[in-house]
C-alpha positions in Angstrom: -82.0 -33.3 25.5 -82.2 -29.7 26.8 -82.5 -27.0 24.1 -80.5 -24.3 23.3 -83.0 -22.0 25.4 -82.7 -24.1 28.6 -78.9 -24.1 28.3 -78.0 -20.7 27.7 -80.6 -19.9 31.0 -78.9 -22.5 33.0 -75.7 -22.0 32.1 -75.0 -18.6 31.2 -78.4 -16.3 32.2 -79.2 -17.3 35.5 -75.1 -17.5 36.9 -74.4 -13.6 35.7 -78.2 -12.5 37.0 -77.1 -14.3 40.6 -73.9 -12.3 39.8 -75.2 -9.3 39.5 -77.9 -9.4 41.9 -75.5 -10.2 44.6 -72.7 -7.6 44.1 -75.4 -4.7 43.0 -78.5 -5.0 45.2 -77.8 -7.1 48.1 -74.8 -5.6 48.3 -75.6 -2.0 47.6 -73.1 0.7 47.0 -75.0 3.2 50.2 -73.6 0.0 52.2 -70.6 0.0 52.0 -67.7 1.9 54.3 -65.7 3.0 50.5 -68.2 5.0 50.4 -66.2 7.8 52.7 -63.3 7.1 49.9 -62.8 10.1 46.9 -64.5 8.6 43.8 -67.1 8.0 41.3 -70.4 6.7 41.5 -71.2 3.3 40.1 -71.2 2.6 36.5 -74.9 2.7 34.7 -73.5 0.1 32.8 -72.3 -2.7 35.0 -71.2 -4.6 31.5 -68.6 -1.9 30.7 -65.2 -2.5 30.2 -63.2 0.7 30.5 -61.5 1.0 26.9 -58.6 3.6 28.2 -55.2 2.4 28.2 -54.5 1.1 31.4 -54.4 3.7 34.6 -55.3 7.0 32.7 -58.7 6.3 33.9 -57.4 6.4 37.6 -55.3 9.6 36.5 -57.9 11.3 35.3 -59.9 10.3 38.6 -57.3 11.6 41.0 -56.8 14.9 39.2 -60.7 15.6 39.7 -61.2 14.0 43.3 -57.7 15.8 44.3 -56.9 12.6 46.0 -54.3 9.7 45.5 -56.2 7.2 46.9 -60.3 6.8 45.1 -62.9 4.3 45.0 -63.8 2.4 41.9 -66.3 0.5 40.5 -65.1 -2.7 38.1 -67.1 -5.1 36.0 -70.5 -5.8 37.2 -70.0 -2.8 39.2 -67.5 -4.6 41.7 -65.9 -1.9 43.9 -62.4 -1.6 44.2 -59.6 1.0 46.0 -57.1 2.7 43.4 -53.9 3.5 45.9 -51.4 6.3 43.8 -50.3 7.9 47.1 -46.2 6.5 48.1 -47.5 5.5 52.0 -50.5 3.9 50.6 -48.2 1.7 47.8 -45.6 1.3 50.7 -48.5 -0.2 52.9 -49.8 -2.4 50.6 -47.2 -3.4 48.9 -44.0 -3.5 51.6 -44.6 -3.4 55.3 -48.4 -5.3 55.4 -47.9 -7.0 51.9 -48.8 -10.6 54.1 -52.4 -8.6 54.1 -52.7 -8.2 50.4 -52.6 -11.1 48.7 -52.5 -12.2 44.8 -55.9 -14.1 45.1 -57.8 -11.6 42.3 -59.3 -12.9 39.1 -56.1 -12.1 37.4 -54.0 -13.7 39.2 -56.3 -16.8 39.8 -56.4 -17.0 35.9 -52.5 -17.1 35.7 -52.7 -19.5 38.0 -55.3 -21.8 36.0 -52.4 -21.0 32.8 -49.4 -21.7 34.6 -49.6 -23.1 37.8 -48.3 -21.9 41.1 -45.8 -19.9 40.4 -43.2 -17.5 42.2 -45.6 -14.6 40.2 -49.1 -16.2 41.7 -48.5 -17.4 44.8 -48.7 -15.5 48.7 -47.4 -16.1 51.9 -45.3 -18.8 53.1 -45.3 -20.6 49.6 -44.1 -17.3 48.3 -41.1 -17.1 51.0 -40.3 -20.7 50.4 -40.2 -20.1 46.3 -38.4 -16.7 46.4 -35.5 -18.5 48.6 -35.2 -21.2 46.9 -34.9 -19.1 43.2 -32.8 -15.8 44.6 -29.5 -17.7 44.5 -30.0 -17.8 40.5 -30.8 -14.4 40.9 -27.6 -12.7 42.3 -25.8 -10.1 40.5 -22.6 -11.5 40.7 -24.6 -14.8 38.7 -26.7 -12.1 36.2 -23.5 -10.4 35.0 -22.5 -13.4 33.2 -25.4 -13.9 30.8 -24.6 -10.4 29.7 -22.4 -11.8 27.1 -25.5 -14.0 25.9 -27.6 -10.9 25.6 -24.9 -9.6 23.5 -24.9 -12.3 21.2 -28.5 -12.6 20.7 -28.7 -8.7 19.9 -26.3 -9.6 17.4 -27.7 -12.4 15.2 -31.0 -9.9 15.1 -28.9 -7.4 13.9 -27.6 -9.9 11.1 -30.8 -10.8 10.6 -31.8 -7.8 10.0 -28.9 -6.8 7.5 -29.8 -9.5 5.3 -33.2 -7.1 3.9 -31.3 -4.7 2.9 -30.4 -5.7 -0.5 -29.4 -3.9 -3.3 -30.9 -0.5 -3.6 -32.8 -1.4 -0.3 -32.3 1.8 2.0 -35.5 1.7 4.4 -37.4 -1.5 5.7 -40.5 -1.5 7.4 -40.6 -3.6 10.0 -43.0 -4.8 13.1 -41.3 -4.2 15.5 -43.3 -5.8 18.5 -42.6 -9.4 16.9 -38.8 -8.6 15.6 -38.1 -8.4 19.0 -39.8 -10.9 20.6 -37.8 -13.3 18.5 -34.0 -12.5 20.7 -35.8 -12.2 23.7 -37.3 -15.4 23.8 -34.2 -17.3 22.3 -32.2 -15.6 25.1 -34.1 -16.6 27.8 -34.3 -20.2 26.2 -30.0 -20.0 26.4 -30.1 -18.0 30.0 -32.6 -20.0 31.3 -32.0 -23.7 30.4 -29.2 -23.8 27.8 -31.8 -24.5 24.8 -32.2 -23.2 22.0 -35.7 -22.2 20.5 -34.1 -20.9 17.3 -36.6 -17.9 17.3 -34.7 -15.3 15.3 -33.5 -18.1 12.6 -36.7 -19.8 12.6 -39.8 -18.5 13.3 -42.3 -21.1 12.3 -40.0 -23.2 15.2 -43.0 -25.5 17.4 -42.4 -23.2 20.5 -42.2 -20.1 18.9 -45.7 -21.0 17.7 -46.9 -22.3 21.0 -45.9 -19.3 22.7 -47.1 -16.6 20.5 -50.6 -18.8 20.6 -50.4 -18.5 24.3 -50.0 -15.0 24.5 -52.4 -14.2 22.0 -55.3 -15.5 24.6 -54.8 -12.7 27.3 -57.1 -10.5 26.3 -59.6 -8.3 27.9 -61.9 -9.1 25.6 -61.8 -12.2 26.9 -63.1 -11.7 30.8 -66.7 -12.8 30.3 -65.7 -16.1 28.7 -63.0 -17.1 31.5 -65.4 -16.0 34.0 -68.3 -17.9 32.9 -66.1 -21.2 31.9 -69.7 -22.6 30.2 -69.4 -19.8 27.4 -66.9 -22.1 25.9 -69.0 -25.3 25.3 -72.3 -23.1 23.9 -70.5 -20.7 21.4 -68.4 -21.9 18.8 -65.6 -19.0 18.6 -64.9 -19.6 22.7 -64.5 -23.1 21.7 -62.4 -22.9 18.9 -60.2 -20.4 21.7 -60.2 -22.9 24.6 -58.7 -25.4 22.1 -56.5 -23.9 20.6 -55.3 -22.7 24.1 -55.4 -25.6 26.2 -53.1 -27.5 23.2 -50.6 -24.7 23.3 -51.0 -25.6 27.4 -50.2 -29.0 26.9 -47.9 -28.6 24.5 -45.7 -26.1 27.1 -46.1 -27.7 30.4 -44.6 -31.1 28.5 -41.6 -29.3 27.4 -41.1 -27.6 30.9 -41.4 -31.6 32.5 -38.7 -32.9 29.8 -36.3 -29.9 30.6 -36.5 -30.4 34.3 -36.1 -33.9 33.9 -32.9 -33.4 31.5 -31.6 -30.5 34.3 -31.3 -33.2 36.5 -29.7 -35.8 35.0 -27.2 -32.8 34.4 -26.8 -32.1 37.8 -26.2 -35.9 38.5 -23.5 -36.6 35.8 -21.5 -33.7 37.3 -21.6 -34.5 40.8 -20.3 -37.7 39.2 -17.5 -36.4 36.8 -14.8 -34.3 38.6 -13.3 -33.5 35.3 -15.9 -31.1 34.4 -15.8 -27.7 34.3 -16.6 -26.1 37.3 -15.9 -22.1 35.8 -19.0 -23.0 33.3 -21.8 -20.6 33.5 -25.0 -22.4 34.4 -28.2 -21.9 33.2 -31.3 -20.7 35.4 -33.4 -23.3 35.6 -29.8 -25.3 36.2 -29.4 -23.3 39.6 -32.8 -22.8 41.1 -32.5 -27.0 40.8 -29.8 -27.0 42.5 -30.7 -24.8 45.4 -34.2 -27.4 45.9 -31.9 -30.3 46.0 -29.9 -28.6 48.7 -32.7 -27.0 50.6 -34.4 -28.5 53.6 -37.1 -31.5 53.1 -39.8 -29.2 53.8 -38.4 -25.8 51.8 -38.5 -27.8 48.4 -40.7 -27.1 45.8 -42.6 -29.7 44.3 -43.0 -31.0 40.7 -45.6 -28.4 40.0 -43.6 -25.4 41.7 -40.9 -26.5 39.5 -43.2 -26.6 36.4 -44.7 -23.2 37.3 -41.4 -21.9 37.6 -40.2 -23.0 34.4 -42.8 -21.6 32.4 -42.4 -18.2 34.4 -39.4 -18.0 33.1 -40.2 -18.6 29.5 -43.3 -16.3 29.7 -42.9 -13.6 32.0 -39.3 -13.1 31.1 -39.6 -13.0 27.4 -42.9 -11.3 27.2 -41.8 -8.4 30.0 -38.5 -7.4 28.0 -39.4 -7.8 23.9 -42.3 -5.3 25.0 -40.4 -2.9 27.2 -37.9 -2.7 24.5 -40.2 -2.0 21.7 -41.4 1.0 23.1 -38.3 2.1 23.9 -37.4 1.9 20.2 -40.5 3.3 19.1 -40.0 6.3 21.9 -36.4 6.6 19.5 -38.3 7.1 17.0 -40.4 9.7 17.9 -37.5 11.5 19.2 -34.9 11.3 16.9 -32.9 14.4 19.2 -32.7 11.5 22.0 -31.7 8.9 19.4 -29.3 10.5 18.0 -27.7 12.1 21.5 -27.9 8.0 22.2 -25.8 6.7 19.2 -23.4 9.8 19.7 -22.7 8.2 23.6 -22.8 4.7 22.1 -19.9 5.4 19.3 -17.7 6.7 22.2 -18.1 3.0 23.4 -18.8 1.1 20.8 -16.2 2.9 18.0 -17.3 0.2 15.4 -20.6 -1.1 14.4 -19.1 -4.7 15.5 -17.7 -3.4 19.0 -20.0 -5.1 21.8 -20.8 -2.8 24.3 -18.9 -3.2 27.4 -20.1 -5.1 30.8 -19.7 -2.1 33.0 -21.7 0.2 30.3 -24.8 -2.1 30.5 -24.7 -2.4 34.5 -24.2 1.4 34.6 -27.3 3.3 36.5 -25.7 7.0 35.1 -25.3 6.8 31.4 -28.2 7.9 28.9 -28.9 4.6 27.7 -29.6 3.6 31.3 -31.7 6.5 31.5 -34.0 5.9 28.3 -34.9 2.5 29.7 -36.2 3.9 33.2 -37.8 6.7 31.2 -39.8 3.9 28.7 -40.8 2.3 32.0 -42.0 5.1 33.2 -44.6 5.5 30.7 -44.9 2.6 29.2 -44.5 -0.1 31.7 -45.5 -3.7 30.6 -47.5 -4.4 33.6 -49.1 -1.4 34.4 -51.3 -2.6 36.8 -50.9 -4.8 40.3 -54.1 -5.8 41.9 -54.3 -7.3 45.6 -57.1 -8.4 47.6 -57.1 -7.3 51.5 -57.9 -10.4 53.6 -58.4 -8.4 56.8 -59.8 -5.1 58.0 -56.9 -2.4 57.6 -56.5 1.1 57.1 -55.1 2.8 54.1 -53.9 6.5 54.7 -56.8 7.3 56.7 -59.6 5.4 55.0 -60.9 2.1 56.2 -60.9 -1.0 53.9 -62.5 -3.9 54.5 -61.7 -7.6 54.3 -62.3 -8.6 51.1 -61.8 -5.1 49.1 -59.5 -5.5 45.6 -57.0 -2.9 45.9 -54.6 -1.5 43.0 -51.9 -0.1 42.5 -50.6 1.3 39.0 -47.0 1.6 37.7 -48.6 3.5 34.7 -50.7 5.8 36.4 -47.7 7.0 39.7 -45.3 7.5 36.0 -48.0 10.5 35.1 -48.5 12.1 38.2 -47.5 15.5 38.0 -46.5 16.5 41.7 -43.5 13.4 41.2 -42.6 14.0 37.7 -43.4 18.1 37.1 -45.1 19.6 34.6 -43.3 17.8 31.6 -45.0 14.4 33.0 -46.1 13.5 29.5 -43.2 14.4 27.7 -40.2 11.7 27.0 -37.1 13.2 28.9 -34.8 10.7 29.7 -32.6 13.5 31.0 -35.0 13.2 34.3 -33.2 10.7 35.0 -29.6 12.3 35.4 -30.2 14.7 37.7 -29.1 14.6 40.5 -31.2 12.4 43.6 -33.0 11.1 40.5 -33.2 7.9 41.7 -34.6 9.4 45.7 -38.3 9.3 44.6 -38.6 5.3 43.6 -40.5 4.6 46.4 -44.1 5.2 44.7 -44.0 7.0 41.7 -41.2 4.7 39.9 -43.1 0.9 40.5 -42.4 -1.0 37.2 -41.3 -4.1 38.8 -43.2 -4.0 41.7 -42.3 -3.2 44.9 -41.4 -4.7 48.5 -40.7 -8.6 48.6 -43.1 -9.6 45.9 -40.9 -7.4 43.7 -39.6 -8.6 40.5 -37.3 -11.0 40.9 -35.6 -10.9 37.4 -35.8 -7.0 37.6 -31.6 -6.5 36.5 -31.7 -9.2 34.2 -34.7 -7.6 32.8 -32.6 -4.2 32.7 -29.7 -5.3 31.8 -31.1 -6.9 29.0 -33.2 -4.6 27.4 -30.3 -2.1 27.7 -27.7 -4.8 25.3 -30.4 -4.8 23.2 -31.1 -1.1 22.3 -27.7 -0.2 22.6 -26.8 -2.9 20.0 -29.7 -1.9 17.6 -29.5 1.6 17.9 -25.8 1.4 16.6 -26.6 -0.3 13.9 -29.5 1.3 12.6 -31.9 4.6 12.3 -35.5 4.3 13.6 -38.1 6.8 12.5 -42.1 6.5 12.4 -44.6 5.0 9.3 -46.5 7.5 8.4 -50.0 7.0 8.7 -49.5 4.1 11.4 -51.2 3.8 14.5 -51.7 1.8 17.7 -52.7 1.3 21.1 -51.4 -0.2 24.0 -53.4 -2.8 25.0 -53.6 -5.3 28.5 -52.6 -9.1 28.1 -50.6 -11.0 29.7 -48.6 -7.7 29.4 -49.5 -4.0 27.9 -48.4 -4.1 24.4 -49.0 -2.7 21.1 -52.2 -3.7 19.3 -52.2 -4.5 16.3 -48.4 -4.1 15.7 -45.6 -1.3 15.7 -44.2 -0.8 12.7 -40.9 1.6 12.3 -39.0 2.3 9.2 -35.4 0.8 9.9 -32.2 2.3 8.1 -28.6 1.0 8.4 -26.3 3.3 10.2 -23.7 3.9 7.4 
């Protein structure tokens, strides 16, 4: 029986020295051809995990160097290419995006969570899964789940009128989870006609798993999914990888039973002409349809199909609660902007119990529209993408090397003063509707992504987050805690750590 002493050198001491000893010293920074790249020098502490919120370490970078493209060093002082400029982000991400792939450590650990997914996967597979899914994507199809967004907003609303009891004017409320709780129930409607009950029961069994899973994305975290032995020597890793792998299990076997119920859908209405053909199918209903249909060799197979699924549930609940609690919180701090917001909302939305129309939430020129873009701009859920180059290439002059981890950052392009002005940092949603607003998306504006590994749910997203605050905002005031703080911290998205709380007051 080895002893402790043994293990930890076997298992854990002599893997990170290799580690390190490989990317460090046989690998030296004088070496390498990034060298000729604007940029810092290597950290003196390879350990260090840069404690900024995400990209204002770049920004601060490209304001000294004077240049939108620098080098970087990561953990264990891995190099790595920061690209800000709009032909660098168009390179990388658009015209030679087949040369930067979604093989980092990020993505490979999404991958180990949730398979291979339309969010994880490169090439060919990714052409294959993005024409199989964008018929479920259309507008003309998106447009009709407005209606569920709607109705969602409204049972929060309810929800939330039921803690205002007698002599009850303010309630304080974290707003990070409040919202998670419509989000996720609309997806489960949009996406497979289920209901997950979130905002009427929170204690419901996938509620639970899913706030479990979301709870391990942590930076804190890279060491232990790095070093996969960390989890069998120290107990707290352990008690983690259990409690993670059961909220795996748990997922993945209700994403198998929904595909399998899906089609057995699709059968009995191929076999029952007297169904109705107007109904609005779910997501999950459609992209099935579109394998069944699709060539032998296009289909995905029944771990595409589970990867999907639980893209779906994560990525599209996770990306839109936290987009619209910043938004809300951003209300807050600006009550002039919330207030110029209800005044346009009244004029379509008379009563508190009028539903916003479907052409206000599609509309790309009214101040609610412009609110949204202007939360993304700063406070965009994933405000990072990372790539890896898998051959030599240039990048606006500089030479990267196979091999080199490149990133770009929606966060860091939505502070860059020479896009934005001198009011960068300040929350002006009237940006937004002047006029060519919309000219300069290309680079600065990247909260979805860009090229054809952009978001594929980016309008429903939208569309979406806009029902939501539009409903909420009519119905109640938002203003800050006093006292409370937080910080935006990187997940599975960037959210607010440990919560956001607002003070909420009915709209009389």
């Amino acid at each position: 029986m080895p002893t402790i002493a043994t293990t930890l050198t076997l298992g854990l001491v002599l893997p990170t020295a290799s580690y390190i000893i490989y990317n460090w010293y046989i690998y030296p920074f004088f070496l390498t051809p990034l060298l000729k790249i604007p940029g810092p020098n290597p950290n003196l502490n390879p350990f260090e995990i840069d404690s900024n919120e995400t990209g204002m370490t770049e920004l601060a970078q490209i304001k000294e160097y004077k240049s939108n493209i620098i080098r970087g060093f990561g953990f264990f002082n891995k190099p790595f290419v920061f690209v800000a400029s709009p032909t660098g982000i168009k390179r990388v991400l658009g015209t030679h995006a087949h040369n930067y792939t979604r093989k980092t450590l990020g993505y490979n650990l999404l991958r180990s969570f949730f398979g291979p997914s339309l969010l994880v996967s490169n090439g060919d597979d990714h052409k294959r899964q993005r024409a199989i899914a964008n018929p479920a994507f259309t507008l003309k199809n998106l447009v009709k789940y407005i209606p569920t967004f709607i109705s969602s907003a409204r049972e929060t609303q309810q929800s939330w009128n039921i803690l205002f009891t007698s002599g009850t004017s303010v309630v304080v409320l974290d707003i990070a989870e409040e919202i998670s709780k419509p989000t996720l129930d609309i997806i489960g409607r949009c996406a497979f006609d289920y209901e997950f009950n979130s905002v009427s029961n929170n204690t419901s069994d996938f509620y639970l798993w899913i706030t479990t899973l979301n709870k391990q994305f942590d930076p804190k975290h890279i060491l232990e999914d790095m070093i996969p032995i960390t989890k069998y020597i120290i107990p707290s890793v352990w008690q983690r990888h259990v409690k993670l792998n059961k909220a795996k299990e748990d997922i993945r076997r209700f994403a198998i039973e929904m595909i399998e119920r899906k089609k057995d859908e699709i059968l009995s209405r191929a076999n029952d002409l007297s169904q109705d053909v107007n109904k609005v199918h779910d997501l999950m209903t459609l992209l099935l349809e579109a394998n069944i249909n699709a060539e032998a060799k296009r289909t995905l197979d029944q771990d595409e199909l589970v990867a999907q699924t639980l893209l779906f549930v994560t990525a599209g609940h996770e990306t839109t609660s936290t987009a619209t609690t910043f938004a809300l919180d951003f209300l807050a701090k600006h009550q002039s902007v919330q207030n110029k917001l209800r005044q346009e909302l009244i004029k379509d939305m008379p009563q508190q119990d009028d539903d916003p129309p479907v052409q206000y939430i599609t509309s790309s020129s009214t101040y609610l529209d412009a609110i949204c873009k202007e939360t993304l701009r700063l406070s965009p859920p994933f405000p990072q993408t990372p790539r890896l180059s898998e051959t030599d290439d240039w990048i606006d002059g500089y030479f990267i090397p196979k091999g080199t981890r490149i990133i770009t950052s929606a966060a860091t392009n939505g502070r860059l003063e020479e896009f934005w002005g001198e009011d960068v940092l300040e929350f002006k949603p009237e940006r937004w509707l002047q006029p060519n607003a919309d000219s300069t998306t290309i680079g600065p504006f990247i909260p979805f992504s860009y090229g054809i590994q952009n978001c594929i749910g980016q309008k429903f997203a939208e569309w979406e987050m806009k029902t939501l605050v539009a409903i909420l905002v009519r119905s109640f005031e938002f203003s800050p805690v006093e006292g409370h703080t937080f910080r935006k911290a990187l997940g599975a998205v960037q959210k607010p750590v440990p919560n956001l709380m607002l003070n909420v007051k009915r709209v009389e």
